[in-house]
Each structure stands twice: as C-alpha cells, then as structure tokens.
C-alpha positions in Angstrom: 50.9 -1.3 -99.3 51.6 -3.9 -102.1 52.5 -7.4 -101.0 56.2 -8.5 -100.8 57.0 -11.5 -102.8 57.7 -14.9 -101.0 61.5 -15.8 -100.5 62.4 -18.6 -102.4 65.4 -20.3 -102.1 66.5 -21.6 -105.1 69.2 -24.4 -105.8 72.5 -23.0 -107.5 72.4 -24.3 -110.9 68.8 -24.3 -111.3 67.3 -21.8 -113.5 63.7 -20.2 -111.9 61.7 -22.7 -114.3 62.9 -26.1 -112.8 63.6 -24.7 -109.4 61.8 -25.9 -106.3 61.6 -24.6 -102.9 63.4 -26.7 -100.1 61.8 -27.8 -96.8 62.2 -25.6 -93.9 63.9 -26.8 -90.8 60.6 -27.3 -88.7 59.1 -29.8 -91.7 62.9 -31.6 -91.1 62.7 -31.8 -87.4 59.1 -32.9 -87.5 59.8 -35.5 -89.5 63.1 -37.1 -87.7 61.3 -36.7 -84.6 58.3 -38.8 -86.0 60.6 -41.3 -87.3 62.6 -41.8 -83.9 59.3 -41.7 -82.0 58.5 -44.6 -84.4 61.9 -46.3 -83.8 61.5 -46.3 -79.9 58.2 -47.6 -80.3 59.3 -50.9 -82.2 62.1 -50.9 -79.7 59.6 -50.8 -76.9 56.9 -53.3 -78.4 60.1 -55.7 -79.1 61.2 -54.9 -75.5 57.4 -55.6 -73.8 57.5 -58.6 -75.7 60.8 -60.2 -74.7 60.1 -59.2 -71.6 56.5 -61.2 -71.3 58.5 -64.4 -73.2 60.9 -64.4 -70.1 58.5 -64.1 -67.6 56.4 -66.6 -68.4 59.8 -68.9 -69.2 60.7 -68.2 -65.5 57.3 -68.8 -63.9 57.1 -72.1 -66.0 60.7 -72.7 -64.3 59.9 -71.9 -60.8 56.6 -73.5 -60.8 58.7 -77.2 -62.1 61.5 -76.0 -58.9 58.7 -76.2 -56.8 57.2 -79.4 -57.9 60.9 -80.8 -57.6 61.1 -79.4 -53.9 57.7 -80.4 -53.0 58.9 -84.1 -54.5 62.2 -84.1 -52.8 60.7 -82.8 -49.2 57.6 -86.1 -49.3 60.7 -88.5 -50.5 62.8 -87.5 -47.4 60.2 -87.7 -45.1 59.0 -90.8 -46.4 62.8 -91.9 -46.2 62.8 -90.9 -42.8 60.4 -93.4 -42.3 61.6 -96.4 -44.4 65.1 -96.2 -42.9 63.2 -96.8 -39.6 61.1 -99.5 -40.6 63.6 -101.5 -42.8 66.0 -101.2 -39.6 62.9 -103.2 -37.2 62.6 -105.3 -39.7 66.3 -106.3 -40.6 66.6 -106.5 -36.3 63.5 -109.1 -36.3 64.6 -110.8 -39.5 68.2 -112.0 -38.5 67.1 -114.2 -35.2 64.0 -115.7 -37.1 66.7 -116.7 -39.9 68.9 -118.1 -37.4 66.0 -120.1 -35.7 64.6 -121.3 -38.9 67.9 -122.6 -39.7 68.3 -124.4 -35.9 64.9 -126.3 -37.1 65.8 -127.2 -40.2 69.5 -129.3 -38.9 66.2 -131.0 -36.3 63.8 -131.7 -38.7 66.7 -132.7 -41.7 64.9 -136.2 -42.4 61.3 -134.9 -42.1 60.9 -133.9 -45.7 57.0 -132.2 -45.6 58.8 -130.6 -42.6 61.9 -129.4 -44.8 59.6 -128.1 -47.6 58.1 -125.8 -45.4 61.3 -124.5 -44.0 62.7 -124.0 -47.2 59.3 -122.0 -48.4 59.4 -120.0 -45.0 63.0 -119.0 -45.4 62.0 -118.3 -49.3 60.1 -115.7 -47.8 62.3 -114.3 -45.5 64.6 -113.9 -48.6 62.4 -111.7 -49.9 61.6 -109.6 -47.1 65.3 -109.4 -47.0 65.7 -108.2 -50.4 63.1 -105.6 -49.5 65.1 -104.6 -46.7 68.0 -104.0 -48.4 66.3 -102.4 -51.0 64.9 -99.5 -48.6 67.9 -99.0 -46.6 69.7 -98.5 -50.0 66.8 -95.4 -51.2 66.7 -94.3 -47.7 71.5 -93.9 -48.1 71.7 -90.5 -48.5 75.5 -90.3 -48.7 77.6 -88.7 -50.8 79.3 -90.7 -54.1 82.9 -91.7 -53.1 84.0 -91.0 -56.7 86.8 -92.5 -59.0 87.9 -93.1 -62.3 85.7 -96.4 -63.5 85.8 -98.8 -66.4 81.9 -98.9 -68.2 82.8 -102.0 -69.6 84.3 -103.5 -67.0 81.4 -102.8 -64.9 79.0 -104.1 -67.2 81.0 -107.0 -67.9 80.7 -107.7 -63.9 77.1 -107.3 -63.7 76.5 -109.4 -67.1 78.3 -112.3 -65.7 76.7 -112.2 -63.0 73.8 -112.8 -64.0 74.3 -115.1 -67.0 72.5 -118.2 -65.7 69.4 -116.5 -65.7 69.9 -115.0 -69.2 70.6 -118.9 -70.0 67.1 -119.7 -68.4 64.8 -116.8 -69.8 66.6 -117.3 -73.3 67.9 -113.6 -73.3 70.7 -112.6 -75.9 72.9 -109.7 -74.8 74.3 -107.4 -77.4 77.1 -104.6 -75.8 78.0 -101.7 -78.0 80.1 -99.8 -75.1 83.8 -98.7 -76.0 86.2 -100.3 -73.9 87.9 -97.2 -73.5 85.6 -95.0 -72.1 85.7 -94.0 -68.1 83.9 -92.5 -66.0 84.2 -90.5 -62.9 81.5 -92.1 -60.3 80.9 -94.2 -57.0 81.7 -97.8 -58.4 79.9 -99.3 -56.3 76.5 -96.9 -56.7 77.4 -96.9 -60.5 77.1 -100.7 -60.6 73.8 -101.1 -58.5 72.4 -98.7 -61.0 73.3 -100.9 -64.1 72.1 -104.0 -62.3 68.8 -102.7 -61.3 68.2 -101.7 -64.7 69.3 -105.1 -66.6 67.1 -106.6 -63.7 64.2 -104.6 -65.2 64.4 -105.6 -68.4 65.3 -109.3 -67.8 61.6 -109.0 -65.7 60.3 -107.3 -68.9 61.3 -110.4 -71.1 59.9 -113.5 -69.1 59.6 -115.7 -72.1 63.1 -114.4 -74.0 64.5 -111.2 -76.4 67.0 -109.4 -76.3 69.2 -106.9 -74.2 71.5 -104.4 -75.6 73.5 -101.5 -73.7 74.7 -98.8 -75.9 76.5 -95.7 -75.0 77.5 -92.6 -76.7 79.0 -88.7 -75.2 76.9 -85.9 -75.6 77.3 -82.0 -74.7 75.9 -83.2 -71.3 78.2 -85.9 -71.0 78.0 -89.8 -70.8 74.9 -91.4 -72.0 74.2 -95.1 -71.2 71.1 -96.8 -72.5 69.7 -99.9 -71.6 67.0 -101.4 -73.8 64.6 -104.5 -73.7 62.2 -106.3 -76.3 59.7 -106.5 -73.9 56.2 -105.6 -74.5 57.0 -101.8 -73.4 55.7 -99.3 -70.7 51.7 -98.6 -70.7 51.6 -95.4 -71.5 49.5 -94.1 -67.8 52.7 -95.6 -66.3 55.5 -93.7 -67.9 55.0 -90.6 -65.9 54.9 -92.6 -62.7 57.6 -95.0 -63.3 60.5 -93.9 -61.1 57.9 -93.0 -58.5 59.3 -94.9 -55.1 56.9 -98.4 -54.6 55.1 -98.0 -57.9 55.7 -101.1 -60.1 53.9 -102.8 -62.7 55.3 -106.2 -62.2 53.3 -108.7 -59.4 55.9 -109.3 -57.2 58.6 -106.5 -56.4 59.0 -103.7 -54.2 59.0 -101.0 -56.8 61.9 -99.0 -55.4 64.3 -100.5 -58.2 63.8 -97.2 -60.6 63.8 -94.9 -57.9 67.0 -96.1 -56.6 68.5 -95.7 -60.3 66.8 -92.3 -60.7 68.5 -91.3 -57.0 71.6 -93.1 -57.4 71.8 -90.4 -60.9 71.2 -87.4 -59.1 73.5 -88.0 -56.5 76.4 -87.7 -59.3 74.4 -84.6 -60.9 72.7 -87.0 -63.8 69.5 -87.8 -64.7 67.6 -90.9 -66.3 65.0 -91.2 -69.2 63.1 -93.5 -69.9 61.5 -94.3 -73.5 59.3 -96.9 -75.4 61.1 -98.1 -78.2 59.2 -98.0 -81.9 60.4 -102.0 -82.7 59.0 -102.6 -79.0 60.5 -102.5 -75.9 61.4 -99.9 -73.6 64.5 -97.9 -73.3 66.0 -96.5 -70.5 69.1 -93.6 -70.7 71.5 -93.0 -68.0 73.4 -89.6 -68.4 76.5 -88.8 -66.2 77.3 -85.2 -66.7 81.1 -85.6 -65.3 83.0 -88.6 -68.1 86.8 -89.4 -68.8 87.0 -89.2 -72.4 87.6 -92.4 -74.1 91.2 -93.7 -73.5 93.7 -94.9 -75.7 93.4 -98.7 -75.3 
C-alpha cells in the first residue's frame, strides 16, 4: 500500500509555493501553558519575596515593642520606688526646715553661725528640688487637656527666668507664631518647656544663645529648643533621656526624662540632635495642635 500524503492546511489566499502549515492545537496549548506556568512563577517569587520583606519588618517591630515594654515595666517599678522614697524624704525634710529656721531667728547676730545655717538650708533646697523632681517622674496621671497659647507659655517661662539669662549672658531669639495653640495639660506643657530652657541655660555657663522655633508637620506640632553649647558627646545621646543619667556635676538627671514622659503622656515624642554650628537641639512633637488662629 502506497503512502497517503500528509494534510496540509493551507491559508486561503496562499498559493501551494508560499504556503506554510499552521501549528496544531497541542504545540498552542503547550505553549500558553508554559507561559502561564512562567507567569505564576514571577508572581510567586514576587509573592515569597514580599512576604520575607514584611516578616522581617514585623520582627524588627516587635523586637523594638519589646524593648519599649521591657523599658516601661523597669521605669514603673523603679517609680514605684522613688515615689516612696521622695515621700520619706519630703516627711523628714519639712520639720528639719522648720528647725533650721527656729535656729537661725536664735543665732540672728552670730554671723559664722548664720553662714552655716544658710549653707545647711542651701542644701536642704536641693534635696527639695530633688524631691520634687521624683514625685513629678514618679505622677502618673492623666493630662487635664485644654486649648493653650505656645507663646504665651513660653513667654511665662522666659520671664521667669530672665535674671539668670542676664547673669550667664544668654540672648533669646523666639520664632513661635503667636497664633498657634495647642491642645495639652498647661501646666505639664510648661514644666516641659522649662526643663528644657533649663538644659540649655546649664549647657551655656559662660553665655550663647537660645532660640525656640516651631513649625506643623503631618505629625503635628513641632517645638525645638536649641543651645550654642558645646553639644552632646556622642556615647551620651543614646542614654540622654535615661531617668538619673546626666552629664552635668550637680543635678538629678531626671529633667529629660520628665520632658520625654511628660510627651508621651499627650501621645508625643521628643528628639534630641547636635546641631552642625554647635550646640544641641532638642524637638518636642505634639501629635494633637489647634491650627494657627487668626490673631
């Protein structure tokens, strides 16, 4: 038996010179199955990929969680503590004061006498200060919010301590709007602002300059305080708001940290920076802000 010719299926207006034969269906399904198998496999690489990106972005996040928990759990039990200390202290403290003064209406004329008084009741001062400063850390109330004037504020806390700009030869420069607001616990608000002018008046013993700035962000209000001070060594920026650490001689080191706690409390944060020019500068941000008023 003679071979039958292979079927050829030829395009219509092609003559049998210039006609070629079409691919079957299986070479078609073949190939569209080859090129989704490839498709599926980018997807999937793209997929394992994005996948691995936001694992390790949540296990970077959890593992800073629990260094913030493990922070906040040795702060309140070392609060715990300092709110009963500072409370024996402040009990002791306020008959010694009252003696002290007693002695000094006896011994009025005795002047080496009166000296030593005075230097003794210096003391107490400061052991006062200290006081106050742990039972403020150690307040673990909730802001009583209202509608506050920055400048006015800051206006307060500059004039109040004038004289010693006076003394230390420290120029203020303000760059605050007067309009803007914001929506904190006054009196928390203004502690903050003074512990942090207090800072860098301490960082500018022999004169500079001090200037508060403030601008709005997408986070909200942000509140910078800068000195021309000599900076922040660099082994101390990490531990700076760090409750007792301090750089300075004398001081309790619990100024930053009640700044830094004073911020959280109204769902903010503080930074803190060296300036290139010198100096350091430290930003407040308050996520909740009145925008600026019409004066």
């Amino acid at each position: 038996m003679e071979p039958q010719p292979r079927l050829r299926i030829l395009r219509p207006d092609a003559d049998d010179s210039s006609s070629a034969p079409l691919p079957c269906s299986d070479d078609l399904d073949l190939v569209t199955l080859l090129a989704a198998w490839q498709t599926a496999t980018d997807k999937l690489q793209h997929t394992h990929q994005a996948l691995r990106e936001e694992v390790k972005r949540l296990t970077d996040e959890l593992e800073a969680k629990n260094r913030e928990l493990a922070r906040k759990n040795r702060l309140a039990d070392l609060g715990q503590m300092a709110a009963h200390v500072a409370h024996e202290v402040r009990n002791s403290l306020v008959p010694m004061t009252l003696y002290l003064s007693l002695l000094r209406r006896r011994l009025d004329q005795d002047r080496g006498s009166v000296d030593v008084i005075d230097k003794i009741t210096s003391g107490l001062g400061a052991l006062e200060t200290t006081v106050d400063d742990l039972l403020t850390f150690t307040a673990d109330r909730e802001p009583r919010c209202s509608t506050v004037a920055v400048g006015g504020v800051l206006q307060e806390v500059l004039e109040s301590l004038q004289p010693q700009f006076t003394a230390q030869q420290i120029t203020c420069r303000v760059e605050v709007a007067a309009a803007v607001h914001l929506h904190v616990d006054r009196e928390m608000f203004r502690r903050a602002l003074l512990n942090l002018i207090l800072n860098a008046v301490d960082a500018m013993p022999s004169g500079g300059e001090l200037v508060v700035t403030s601008w709005t962000s997408e986070g909200g209000l942000e509140l910078e305080v800068a000195d021309s001070g000599a900076g922040i060594p660099a082994q101390a920026l990490e531990r700076i708001f760090d409750p007792f650490f301090t750089t300075k001689r004398e001081g309790t080191g619990l100024g930053l940290a009640i700044v830094q706690r004073i911020a959280e409390a109204h769902g903010g944060e503080i930074r803190v920076t060296n300036c290139p020019e010198g100096g350091a500068a430290f930003t407040l941000r308050f996520p909740h802000f009145a925008k600026e008023r019409a004066a």
